[in-house]
DSSP file (Angstrom, degrees, kcal/mol; ACC not computed):
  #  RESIDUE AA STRUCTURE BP1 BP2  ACC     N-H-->O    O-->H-N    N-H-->O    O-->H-N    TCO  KAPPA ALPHA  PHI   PSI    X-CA   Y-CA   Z-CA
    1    1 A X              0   0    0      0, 0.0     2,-0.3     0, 0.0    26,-0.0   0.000 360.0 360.0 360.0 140.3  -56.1   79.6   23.4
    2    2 A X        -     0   0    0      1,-0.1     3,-0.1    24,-0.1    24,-0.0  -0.778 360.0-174.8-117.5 161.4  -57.2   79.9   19.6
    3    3 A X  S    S+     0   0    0      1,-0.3    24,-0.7    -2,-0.3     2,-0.3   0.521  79.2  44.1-130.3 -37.1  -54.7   81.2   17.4
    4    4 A X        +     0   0    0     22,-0.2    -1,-0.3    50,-0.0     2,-0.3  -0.796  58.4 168.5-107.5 173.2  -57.7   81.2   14.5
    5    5 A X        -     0   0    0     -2,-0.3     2,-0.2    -3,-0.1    17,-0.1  -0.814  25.7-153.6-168.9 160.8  -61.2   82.3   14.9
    6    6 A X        +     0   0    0     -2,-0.3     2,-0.3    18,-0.2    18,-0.2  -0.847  45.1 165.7-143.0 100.6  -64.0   82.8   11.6
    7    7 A X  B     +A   23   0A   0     16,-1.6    16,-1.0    -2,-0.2     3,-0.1  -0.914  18.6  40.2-118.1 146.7  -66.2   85.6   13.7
    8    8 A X  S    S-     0   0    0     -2,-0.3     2,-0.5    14,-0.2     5,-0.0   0.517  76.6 -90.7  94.0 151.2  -68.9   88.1   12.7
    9    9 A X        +     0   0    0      5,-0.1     2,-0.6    13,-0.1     5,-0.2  -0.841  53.3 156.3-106.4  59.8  -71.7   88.2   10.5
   10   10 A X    >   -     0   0    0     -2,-0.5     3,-1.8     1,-0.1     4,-0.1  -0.798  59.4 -19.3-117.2 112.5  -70.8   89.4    7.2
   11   11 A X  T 3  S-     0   0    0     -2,-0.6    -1,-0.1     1,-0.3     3,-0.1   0.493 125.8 -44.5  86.6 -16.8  -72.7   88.7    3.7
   12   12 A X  T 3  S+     0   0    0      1,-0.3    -1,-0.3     0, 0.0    -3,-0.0  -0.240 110.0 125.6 142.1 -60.0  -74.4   86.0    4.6
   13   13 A X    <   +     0   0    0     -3,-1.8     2,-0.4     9,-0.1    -1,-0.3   0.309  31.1 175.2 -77.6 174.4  -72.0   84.3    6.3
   14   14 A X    >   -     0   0    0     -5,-0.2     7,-2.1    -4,-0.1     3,-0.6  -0.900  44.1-124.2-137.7 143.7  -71.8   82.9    9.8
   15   15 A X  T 3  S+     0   0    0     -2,-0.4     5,-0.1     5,-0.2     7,-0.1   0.463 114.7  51.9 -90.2   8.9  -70.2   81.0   12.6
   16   16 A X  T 3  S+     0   0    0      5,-0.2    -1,-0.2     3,-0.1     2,-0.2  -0.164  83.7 114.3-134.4  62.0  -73.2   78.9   12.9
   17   17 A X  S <  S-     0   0    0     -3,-0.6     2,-0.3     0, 0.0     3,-0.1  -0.336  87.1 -81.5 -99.4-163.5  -73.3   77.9    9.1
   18   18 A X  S    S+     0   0    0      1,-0.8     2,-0.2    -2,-0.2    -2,-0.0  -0.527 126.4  14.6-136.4  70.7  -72.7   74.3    8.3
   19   19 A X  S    S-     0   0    0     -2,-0.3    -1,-0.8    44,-0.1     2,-0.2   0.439 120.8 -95.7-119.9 173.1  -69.3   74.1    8.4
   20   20 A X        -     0   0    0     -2,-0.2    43,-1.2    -5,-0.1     2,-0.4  -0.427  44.9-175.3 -68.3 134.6  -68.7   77.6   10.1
   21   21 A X  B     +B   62   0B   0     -7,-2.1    -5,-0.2    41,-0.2    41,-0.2  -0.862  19.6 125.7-130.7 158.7  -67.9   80.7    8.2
   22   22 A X        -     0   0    0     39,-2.3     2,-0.3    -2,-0.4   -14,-0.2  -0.369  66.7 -62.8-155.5-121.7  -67.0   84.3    9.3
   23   23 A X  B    S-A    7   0A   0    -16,-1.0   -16,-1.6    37,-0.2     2,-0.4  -0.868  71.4-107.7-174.8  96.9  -64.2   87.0    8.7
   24   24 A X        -     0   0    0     35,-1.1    33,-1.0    -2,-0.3     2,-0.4  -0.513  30.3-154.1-122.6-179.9  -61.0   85.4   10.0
   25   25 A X  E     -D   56   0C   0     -2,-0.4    31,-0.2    31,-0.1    -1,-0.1  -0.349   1.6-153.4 -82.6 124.2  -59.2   86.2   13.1
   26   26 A X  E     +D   55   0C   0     29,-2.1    29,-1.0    -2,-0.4     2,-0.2  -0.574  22.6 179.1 -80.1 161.3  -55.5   85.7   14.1
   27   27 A X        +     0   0    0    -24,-0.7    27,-0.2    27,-0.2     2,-0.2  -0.894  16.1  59.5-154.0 140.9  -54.4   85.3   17.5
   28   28 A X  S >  S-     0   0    0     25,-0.3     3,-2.5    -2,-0.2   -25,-0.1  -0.534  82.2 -40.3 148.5 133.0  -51.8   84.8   19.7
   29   29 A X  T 3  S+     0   0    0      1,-0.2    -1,-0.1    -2,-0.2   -26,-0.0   0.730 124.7  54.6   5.4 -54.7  -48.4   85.8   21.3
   30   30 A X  T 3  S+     0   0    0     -3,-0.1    -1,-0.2     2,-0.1    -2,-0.0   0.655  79.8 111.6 -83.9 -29.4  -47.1   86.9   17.8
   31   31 A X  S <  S-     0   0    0     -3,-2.5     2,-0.2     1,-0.1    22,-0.0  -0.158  75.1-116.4 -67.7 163.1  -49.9   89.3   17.1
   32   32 A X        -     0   0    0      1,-0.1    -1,-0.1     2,-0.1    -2,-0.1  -0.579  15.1-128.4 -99.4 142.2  -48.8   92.9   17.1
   33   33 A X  S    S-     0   0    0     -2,-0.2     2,-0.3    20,-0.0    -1,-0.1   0.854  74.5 -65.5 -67.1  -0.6  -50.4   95.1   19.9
   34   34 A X        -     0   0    0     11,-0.0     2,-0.6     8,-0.0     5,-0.1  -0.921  67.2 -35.1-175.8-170.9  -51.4   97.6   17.1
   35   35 A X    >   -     0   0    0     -2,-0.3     3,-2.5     3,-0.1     7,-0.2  -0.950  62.9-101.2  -6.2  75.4  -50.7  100.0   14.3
   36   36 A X  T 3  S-     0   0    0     -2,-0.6     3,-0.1     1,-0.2    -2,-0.0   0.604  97.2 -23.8 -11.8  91.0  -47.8  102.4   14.6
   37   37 A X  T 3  S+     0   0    0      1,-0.1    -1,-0.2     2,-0.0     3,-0.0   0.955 115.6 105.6  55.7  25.8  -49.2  105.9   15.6
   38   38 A X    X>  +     0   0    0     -3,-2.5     4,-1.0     1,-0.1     3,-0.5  -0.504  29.7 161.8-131.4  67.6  -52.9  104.9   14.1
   39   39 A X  H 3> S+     0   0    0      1,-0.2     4,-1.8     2,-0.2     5,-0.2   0.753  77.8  57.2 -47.3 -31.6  -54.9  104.2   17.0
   40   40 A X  H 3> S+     0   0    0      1,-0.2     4,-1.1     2,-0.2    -1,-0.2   0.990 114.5  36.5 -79.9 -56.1  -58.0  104.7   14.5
   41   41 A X  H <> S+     0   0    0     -3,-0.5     4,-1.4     2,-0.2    -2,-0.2   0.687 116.3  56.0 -12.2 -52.4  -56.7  101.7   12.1
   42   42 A X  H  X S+     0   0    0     -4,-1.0     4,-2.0     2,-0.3     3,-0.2   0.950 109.3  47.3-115.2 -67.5  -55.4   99.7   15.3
   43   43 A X  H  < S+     0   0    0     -4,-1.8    -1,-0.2     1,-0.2    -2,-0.2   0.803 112.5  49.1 -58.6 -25.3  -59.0   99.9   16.6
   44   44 A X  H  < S+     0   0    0     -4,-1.1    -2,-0.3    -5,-0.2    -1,-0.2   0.849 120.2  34.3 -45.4 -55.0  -60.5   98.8   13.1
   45   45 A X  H  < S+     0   0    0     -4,-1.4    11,-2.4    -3,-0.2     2,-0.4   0.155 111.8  61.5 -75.0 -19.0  -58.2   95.6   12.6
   46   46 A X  E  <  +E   55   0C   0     -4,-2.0     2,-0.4     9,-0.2     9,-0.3  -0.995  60.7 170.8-128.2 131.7  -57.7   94.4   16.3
   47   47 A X  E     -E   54   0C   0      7,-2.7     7,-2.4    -2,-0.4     2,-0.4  -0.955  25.4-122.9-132.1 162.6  -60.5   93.3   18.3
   48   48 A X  E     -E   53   0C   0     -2,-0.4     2,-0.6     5,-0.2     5,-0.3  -0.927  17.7-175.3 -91.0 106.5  -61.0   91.5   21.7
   49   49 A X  E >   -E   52   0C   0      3,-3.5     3,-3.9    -2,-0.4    -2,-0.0  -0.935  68.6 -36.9-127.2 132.7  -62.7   88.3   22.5
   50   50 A X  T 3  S-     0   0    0     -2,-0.6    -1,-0.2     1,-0.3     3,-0.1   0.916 130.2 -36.6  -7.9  64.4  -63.1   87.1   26.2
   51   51 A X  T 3  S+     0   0    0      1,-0.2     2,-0.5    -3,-0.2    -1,-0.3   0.550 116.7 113.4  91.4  -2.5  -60.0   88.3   26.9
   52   52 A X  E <   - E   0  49C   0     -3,-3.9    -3,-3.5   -25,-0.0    -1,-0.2  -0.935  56.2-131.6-115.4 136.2  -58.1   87.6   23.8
   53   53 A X  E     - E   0  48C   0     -2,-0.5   -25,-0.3    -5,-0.3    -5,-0.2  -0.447  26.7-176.4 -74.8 137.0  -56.6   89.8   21.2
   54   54 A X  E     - E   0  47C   0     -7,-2.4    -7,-2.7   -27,-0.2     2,-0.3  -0.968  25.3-136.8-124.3 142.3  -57.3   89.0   17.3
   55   55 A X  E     -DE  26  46C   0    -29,-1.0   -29,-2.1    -9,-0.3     2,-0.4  -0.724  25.4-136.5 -89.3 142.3  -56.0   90.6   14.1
   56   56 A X  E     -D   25   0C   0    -11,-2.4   -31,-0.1    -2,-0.3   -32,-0.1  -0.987  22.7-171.8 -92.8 104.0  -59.0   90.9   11.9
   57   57 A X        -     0   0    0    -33,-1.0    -1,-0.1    -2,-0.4     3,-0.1   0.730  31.6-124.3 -52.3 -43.4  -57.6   89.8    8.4
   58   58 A X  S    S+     0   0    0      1,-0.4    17,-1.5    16,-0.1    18,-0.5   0.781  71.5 121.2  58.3  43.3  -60.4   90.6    6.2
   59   59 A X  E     - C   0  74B   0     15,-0.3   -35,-1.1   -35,-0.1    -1,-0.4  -0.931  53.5-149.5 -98.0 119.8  -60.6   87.1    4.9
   60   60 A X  E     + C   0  73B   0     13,-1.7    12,-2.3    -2,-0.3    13,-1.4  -0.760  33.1 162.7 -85.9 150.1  -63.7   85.3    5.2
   61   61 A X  E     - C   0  71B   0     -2,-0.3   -39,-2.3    10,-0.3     2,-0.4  -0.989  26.2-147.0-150.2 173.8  -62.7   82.0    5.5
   62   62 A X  E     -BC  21  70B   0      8,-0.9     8,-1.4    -2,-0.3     2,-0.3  -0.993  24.7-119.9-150.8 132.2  -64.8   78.3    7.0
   63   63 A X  E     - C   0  69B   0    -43,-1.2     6,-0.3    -2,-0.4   -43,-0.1  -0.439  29.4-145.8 -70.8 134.2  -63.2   75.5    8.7
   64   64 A X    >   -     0   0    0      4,-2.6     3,-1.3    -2,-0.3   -44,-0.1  -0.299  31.6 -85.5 -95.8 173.7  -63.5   72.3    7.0
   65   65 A X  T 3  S+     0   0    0      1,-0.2    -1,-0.1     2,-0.2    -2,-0.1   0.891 120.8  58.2 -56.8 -34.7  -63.8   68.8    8.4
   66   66 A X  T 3  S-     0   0    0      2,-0.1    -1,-0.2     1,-0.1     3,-0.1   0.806 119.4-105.1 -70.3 -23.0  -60.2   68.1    8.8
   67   67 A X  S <  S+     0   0    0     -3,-1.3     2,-0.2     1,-0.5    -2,-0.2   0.543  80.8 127.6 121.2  -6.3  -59.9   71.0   11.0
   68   68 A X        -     0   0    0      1,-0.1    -4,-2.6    -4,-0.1    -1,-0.5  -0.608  57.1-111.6-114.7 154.4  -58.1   73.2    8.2
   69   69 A X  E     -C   63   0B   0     -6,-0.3     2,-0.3    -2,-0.2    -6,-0.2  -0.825  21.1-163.2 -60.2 105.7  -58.9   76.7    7.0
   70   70 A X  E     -C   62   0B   0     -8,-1.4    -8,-0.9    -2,-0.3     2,-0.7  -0.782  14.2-141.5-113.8 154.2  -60.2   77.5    3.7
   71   71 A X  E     +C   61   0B   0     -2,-0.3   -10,-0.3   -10,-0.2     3,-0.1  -0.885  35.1 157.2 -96.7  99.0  -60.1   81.2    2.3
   72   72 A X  E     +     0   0B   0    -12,-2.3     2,-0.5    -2,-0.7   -11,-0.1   0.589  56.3  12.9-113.7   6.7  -63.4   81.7    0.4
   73   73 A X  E     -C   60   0B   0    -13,-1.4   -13,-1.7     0, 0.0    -1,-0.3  -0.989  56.4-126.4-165.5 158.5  -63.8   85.2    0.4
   74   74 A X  E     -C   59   0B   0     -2,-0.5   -15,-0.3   -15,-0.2     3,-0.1  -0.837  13.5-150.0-116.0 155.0  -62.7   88.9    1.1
   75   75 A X  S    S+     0   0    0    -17,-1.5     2,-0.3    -2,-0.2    -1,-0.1   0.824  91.5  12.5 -86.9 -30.8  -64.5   91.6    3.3
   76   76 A X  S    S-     0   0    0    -18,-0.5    -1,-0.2     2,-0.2     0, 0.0  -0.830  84.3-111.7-135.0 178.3  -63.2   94.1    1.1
   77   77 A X  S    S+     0   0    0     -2,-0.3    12,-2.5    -3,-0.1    13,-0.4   0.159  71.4  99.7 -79.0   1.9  -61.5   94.3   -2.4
   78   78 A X  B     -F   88   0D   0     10,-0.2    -2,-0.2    11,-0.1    10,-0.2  -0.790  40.4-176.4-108.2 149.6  -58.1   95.4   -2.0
   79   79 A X        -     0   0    0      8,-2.0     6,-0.1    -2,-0.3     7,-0.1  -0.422  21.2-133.2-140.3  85.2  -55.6   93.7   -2.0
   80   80 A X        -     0   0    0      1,-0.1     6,-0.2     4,-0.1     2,-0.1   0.156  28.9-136.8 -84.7 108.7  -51.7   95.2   -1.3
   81   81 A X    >   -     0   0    0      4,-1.2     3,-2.1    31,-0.1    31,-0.2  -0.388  31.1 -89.6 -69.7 157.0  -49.3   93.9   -3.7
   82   82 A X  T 3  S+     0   0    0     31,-1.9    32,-0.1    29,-1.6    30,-0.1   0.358 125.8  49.0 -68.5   3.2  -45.7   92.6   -2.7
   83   83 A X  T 3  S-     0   0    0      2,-0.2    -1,-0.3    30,-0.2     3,-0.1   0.745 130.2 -92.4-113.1 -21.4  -44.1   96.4   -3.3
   84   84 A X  S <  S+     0   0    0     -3,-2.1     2,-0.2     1,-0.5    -2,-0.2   0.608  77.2 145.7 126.7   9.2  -46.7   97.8   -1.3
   85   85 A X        -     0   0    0     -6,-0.1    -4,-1.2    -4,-0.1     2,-0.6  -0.631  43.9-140.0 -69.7 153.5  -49.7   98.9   -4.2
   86   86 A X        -     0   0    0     -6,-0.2     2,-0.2    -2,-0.2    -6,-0.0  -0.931  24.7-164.7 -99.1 109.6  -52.8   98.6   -3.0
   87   87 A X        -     0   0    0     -2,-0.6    -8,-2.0     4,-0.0     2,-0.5  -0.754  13.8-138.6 -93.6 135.5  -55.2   96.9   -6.2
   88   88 A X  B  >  -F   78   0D   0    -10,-0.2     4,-1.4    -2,-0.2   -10,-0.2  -0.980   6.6-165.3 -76.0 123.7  -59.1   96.9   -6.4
   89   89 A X  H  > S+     0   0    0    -12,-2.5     4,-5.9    -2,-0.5    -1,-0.1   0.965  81.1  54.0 -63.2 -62.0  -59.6   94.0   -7.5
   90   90 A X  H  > S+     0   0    0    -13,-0.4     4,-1.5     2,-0.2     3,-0.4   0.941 114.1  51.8 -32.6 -68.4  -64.2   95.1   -8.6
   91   91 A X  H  > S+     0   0    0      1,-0.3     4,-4.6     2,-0.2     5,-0.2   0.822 108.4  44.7 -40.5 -47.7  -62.5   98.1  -10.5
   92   92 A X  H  X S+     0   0    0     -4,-1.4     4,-3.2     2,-0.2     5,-0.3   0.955 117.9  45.2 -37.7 -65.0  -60.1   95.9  -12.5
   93   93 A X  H  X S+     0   0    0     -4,-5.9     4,-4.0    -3,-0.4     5,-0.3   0.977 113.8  49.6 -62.4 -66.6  -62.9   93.4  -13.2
   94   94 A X  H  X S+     0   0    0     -4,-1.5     4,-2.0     1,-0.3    -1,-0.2   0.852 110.1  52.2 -45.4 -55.4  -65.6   96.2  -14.2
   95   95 A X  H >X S+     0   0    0     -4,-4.6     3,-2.3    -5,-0.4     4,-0.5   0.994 110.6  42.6 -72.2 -35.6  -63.3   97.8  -16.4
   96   96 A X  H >< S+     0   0    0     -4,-3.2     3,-2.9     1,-0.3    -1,-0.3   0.897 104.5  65.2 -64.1 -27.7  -62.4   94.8  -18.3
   97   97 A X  H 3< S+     0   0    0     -4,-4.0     5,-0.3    -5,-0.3    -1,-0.3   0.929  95.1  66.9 -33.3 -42.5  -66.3   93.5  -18.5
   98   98 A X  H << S+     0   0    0     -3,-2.3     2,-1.0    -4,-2.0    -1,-0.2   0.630  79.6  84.8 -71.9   6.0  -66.6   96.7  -20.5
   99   99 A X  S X< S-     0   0    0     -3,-2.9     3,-2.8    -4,-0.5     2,-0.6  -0.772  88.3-127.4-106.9 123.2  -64.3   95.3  -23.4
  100  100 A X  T 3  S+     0   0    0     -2,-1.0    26,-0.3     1,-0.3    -1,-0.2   0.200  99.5  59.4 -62.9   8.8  -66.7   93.4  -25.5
  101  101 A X  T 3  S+     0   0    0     -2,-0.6    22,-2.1    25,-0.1     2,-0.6   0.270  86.9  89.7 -92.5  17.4  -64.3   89.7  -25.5
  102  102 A X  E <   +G  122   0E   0     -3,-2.8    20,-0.3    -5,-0.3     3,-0.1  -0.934  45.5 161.1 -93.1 103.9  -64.6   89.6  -22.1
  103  103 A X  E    S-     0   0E   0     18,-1.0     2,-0.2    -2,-0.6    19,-0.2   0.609  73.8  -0.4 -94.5 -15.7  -67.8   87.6  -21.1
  104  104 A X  E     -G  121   0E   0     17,-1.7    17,-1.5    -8,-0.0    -1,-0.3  -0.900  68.0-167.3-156.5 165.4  -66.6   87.0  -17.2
  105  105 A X  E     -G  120   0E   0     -2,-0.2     2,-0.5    15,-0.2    15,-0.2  -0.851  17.8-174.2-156.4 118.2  -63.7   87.8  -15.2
  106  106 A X  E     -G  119   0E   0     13,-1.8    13,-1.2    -2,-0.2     2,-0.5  -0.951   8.5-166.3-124.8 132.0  -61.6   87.2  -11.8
  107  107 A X  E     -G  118   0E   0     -2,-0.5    11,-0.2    11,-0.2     2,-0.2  -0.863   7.7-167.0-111.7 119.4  -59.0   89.0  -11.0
  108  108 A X  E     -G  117   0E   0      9,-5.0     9,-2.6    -2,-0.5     2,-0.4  -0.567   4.8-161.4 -99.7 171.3  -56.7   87.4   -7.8
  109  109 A X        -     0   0    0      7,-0.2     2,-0.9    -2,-0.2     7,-0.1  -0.975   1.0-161.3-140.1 107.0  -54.1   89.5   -6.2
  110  110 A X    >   -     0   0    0      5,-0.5     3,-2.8    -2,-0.4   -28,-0.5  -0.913  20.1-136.2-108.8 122.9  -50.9   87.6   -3.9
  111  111 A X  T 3  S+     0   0    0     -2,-0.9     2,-1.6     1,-0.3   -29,-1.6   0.945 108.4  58.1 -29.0 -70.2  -48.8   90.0   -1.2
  112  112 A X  T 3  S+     0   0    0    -31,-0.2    -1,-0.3    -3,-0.1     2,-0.2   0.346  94.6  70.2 -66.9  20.1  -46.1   88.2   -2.6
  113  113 A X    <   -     0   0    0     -3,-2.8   -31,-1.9    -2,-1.6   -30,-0.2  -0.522  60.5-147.2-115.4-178.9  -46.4   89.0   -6.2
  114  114 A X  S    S+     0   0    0     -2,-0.2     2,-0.2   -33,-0.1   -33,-0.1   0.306  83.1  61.2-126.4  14.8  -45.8   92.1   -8.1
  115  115 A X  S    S-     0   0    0     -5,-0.3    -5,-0.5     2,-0.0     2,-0.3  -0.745  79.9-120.4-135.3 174.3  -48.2   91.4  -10.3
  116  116 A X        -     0   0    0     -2,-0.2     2,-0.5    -7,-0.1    -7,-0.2  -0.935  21.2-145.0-110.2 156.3  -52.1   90.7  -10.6
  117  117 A X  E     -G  108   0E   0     -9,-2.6    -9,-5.0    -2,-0.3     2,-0.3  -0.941  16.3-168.7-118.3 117.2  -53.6   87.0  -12.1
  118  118 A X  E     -G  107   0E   0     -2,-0.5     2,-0.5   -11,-0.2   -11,-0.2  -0.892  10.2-159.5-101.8 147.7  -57.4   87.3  -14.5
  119  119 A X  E     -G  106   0E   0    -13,-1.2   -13,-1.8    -2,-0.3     2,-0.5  -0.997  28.3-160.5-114.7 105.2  -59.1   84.1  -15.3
  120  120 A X  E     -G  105   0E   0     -2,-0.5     2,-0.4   -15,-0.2   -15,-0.2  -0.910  28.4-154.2-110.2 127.5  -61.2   85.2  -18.4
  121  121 A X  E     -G  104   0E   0    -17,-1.5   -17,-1.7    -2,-0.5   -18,-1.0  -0.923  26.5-150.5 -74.0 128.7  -64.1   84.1  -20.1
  122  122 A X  E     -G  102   0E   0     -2,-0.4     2,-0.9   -20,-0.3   -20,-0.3  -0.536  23.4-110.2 -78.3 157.3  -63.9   85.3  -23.7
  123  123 A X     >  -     0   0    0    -22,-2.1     4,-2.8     1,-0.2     5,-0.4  -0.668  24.4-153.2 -76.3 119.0  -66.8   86.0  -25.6
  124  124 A X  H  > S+     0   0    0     -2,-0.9     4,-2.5     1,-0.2    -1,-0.2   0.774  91.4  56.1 -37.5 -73.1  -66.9   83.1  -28.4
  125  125 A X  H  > S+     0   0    0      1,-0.4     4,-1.7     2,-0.3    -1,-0.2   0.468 108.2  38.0   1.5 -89.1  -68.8   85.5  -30.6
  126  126 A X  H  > S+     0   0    0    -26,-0.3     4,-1.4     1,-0.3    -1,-0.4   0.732 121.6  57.7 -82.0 -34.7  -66.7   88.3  -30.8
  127  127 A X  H >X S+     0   0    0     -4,-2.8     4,-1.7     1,-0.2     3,-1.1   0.981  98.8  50.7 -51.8 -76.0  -63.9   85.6  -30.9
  128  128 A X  H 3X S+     0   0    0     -4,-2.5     4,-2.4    -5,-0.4     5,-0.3   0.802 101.6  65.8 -45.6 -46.7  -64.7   83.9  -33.4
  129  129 A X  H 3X S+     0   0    0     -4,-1.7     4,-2.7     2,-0.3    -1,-0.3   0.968 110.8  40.2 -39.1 -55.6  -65.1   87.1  -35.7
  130  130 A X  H <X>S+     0   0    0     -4,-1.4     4,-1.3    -3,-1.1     5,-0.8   0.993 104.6  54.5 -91.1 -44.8  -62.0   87.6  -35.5
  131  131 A X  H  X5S+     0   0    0     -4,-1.7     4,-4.1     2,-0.2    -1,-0.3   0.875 113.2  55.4 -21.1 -64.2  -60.2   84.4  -35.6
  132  132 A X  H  X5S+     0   0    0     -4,-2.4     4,-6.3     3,-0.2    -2,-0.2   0.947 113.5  38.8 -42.8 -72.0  -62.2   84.3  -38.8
  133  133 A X  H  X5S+     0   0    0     -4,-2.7     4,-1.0    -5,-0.3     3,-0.2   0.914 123.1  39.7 -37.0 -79.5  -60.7   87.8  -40.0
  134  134 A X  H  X5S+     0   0    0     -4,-1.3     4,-3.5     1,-0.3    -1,-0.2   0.857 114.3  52.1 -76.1 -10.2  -57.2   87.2  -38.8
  135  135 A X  H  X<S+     0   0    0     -4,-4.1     4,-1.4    -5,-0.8    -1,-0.3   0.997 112.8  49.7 -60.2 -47.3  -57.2   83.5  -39.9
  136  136 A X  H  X S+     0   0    0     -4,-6.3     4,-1.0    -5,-0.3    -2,-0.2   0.816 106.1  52.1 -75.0 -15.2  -58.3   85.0  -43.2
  137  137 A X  H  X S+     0   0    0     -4,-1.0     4,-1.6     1,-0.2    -1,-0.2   0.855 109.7  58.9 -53.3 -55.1  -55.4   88.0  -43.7
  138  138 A X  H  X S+     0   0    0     -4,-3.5     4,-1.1     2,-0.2     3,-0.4   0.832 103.0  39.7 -57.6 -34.3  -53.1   85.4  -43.1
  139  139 A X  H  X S+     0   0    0     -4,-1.4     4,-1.3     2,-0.2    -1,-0.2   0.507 109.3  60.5 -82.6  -7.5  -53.6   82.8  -45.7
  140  140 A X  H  < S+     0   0    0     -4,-1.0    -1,-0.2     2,-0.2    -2,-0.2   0.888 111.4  41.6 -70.4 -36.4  -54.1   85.4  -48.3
  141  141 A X  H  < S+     0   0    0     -4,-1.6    -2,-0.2    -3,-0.4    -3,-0.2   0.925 113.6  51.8 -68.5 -37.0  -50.3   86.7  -47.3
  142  142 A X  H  <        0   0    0     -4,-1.1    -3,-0.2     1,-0.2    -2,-0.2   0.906 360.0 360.0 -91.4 -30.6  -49.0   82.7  -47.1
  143  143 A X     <        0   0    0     -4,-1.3    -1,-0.2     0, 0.0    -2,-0.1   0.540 360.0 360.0 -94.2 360.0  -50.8   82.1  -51.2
């Protein structure tokens, strides 16, 4: 009995990449037969594989030599914060590309937080301007 699984063909990815990657699957005793009263959801999320039930996470993830699971990827961009928001992560990122000290961006999301985490590249440029600026406003007040 597998209890994890990396299945289906998504992005690129594979189960017969080198190591294997997919979109993975939970399995097991524990899993829940379904969706409360959303047979349409229940039938999205749960699939059947010779004879065994899996939760489809939306996590691509590839098994590593040791045997362990690594997360490298999402199928879709949301991600449901610890009260229960649901965040896009793309939208987040897009808007903040548009503010000219942002030169890259990733924005992570954990269930268990109440919050979202950005990793930003500034733009030097547009840095540096202003560092210039506020560095000079201050030492004109301090002289």
């Amino acid at each position: 009995l597998h209890y994890f699984y990396v299945y289906q063909y998504l992005g690129g990815y594979t189960p017969f990449n080198d190591p294997p990657q997919g979109e993975v699957l939970v399995g097991g005793p524990n899993i829940s037969p379904g969706y409360w009263k959303q047979p349409e959801k229940t039938a999205e999320d749960f699939v059947t594989i010779d004879g065994e039930r899996y939760f489809a996470t939306g996590d691509i993830g590839e098994f590593r030599e040791d045997g362990s699971l690594r997360i490298i990827d999402r199928k879709k961009d949301l991600v449901k914060l610890q009260h229960g928001e649901y965040m896009s992560l793309a939208k987040i990122e897009t808007a903040l590309l548009n503010f000219p000290l942002v030169d890259n961006i990733c924005v992570y999301g954990d269930p268990l937080s109440s919050y979202l985490i950005a990793l930003v590249v500034p733009n030097r440029k547009h840095l540096g301007e202003i560092a210039k600026e506020v560095s000079g406003l201050f030492f004109k007040e301090t002289l």
